[in-house]
C-alpha positions in Angstrom: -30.8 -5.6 -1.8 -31.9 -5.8 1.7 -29.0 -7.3 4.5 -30.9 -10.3 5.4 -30.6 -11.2 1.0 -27.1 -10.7 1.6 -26.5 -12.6 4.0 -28.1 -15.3 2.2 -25.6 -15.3 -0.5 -22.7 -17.7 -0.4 -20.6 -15.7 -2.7 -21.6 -13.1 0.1 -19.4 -14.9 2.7 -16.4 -16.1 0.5 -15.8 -12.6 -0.4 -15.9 -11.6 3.2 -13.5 -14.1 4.4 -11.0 -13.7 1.3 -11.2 -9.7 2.0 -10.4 -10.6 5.8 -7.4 -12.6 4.8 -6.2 -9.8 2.8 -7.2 -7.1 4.9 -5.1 -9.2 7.4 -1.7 -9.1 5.1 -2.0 -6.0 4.4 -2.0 -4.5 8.0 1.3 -6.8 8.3 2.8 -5.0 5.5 6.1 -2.5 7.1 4.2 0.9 6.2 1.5 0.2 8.7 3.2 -1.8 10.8 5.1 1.1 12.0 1.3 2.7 12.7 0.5 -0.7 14.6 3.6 -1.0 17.0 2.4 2.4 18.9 -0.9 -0.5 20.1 0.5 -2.6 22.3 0.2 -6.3 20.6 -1.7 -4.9 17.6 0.7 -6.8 15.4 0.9 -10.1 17.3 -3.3 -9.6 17.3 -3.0 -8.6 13.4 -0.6 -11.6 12.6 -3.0 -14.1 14.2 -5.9 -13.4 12.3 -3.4 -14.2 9.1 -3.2 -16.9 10.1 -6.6 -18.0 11.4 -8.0 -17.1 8.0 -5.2 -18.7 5.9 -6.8 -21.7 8.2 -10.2 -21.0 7.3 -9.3 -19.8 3.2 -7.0 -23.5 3.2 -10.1 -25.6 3.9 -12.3 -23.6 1.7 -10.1 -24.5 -1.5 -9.0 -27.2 -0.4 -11.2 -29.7 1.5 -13.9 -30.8 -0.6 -17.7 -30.5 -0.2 -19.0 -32.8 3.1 -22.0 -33.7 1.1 -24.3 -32.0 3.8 -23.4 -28.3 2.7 -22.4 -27.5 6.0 -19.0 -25.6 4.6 -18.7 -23.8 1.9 -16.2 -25.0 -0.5 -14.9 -23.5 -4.1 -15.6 -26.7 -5.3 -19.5 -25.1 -5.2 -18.4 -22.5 -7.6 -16.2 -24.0 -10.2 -16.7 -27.4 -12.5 -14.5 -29.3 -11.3 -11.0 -29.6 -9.2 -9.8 -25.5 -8.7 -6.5 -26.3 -10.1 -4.4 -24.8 -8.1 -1.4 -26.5 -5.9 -0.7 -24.3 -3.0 3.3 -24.4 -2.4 4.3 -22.8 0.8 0.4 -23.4 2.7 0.6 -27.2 2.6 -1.4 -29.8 4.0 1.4 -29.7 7.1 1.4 -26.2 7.7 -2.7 -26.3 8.2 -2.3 -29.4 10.2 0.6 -27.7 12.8 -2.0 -24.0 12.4 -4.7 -26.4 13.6 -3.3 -27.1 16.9 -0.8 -23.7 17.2 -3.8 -21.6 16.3 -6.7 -23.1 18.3 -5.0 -25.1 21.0 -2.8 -25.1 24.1 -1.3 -27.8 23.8 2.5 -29.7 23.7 2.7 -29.5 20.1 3.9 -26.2 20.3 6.9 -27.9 22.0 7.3 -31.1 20.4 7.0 -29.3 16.5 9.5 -28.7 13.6 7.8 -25.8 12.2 8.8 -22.8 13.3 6.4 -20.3 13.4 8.1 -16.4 13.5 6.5 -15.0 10.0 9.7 -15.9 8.0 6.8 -17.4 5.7 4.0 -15.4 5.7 4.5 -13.6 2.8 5.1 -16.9 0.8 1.7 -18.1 2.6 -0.3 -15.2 1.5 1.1 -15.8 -2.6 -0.3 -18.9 -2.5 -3.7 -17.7 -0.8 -3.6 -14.9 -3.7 -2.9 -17.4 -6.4 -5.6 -20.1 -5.5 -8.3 -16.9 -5.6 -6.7 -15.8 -8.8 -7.7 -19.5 -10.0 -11.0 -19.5 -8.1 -12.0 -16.1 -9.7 -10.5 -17.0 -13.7 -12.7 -20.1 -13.2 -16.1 -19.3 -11.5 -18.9 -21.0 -13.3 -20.8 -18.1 -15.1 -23.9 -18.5 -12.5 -21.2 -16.9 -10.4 -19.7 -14.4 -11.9 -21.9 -11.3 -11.6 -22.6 -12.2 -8.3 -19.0 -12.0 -6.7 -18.3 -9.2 -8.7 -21.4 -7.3 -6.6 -19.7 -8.7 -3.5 -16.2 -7.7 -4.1 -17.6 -4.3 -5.2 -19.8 -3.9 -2.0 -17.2 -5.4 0.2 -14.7 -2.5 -1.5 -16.7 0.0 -0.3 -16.0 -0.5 3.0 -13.8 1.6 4.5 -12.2 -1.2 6.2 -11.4 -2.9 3.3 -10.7 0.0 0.9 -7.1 -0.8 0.7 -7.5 -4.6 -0.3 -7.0 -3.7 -4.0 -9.0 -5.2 -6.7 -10.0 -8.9 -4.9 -9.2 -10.0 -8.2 -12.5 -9.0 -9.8 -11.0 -8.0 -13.1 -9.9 -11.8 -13.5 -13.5 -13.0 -13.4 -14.6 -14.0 -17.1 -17.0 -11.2 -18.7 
């Protein structure tokens, strides 16, 4: 398969961002953080993107299809509602990350949420439980094709320690 056919896959991109969002936790986690404080704001930088793609992976299964295609959404891959309830990600978090993350602005003042990480780790279960449900319920059309994309996307060094993406969830 050439790039350019790749690229042209959807699956192609939801696997990318869901391995970013991982890839993001994982660099978090205390074993490499240790590695990460010897960069000067490598683990503010690291931290951000968590939370920029638990922004991005929030809208994907949670917003629904704008009837134009111009987001993917999991509603494209699954019959139905996904199923899941996210818990600790909820629809006030994404609204405070909306300005925090991608605005200077006085709600950064004027919030309630604190924002220090004291969460995160509750944040990323429910990011790892909604792709559990995405991945258990992918209509079979699917199936073989994000199990390709995890696999290719697993190959990548960058990405090697991401675990399984879930792939052994996805029905046979």
């Amino acid at each position: 398969m050439t790039p350019e056919e790749r690229r042209k896959r959807p699956e192609h991109h939801v696997v990318h961002d869901y391995a970013n969002l991982v890839s993001s936790w994982r660099v978090r986690e205390p074993h490499h953080v240790a590695e990460l404080m010897r960069i000067p704001t490598a683990n503010g930088h690291a931290w951000h993107a968590f939370q920029m793609n638990c922004r991005k992976m929030f809208e994907f299964f949670r917003y629904k299809p704008d009837g134009k295609g111009t987001y993917l959404r999991a509603a494209y891959f699954i019959d139905g509602e996904l199923g899941y309830k996210f818990v600790h990600w909820t629809d006030s978090i994404q609204e405070f990350m909306n300005a925090h993350l991608l605005h200077v602005g006085m709600g950064r003042v004027d919030n309630e949420i604190i924002n220090d990480g004291r969460h995160d780790k509750k944040y990323f279960e429910d990011f790892e439980a909604a792709w559990q449900t995405l991945m258990r319920t992918l209509k079979p059309e699917h199936r073989d094709v994000f199990r390709e994309e995890i696999d290719f996307r697993l190959q990548d060094r960058e990405f090697a320690f991401c675990g399984t993406l879930g792939r052994e969830l996805i029905p046979l």
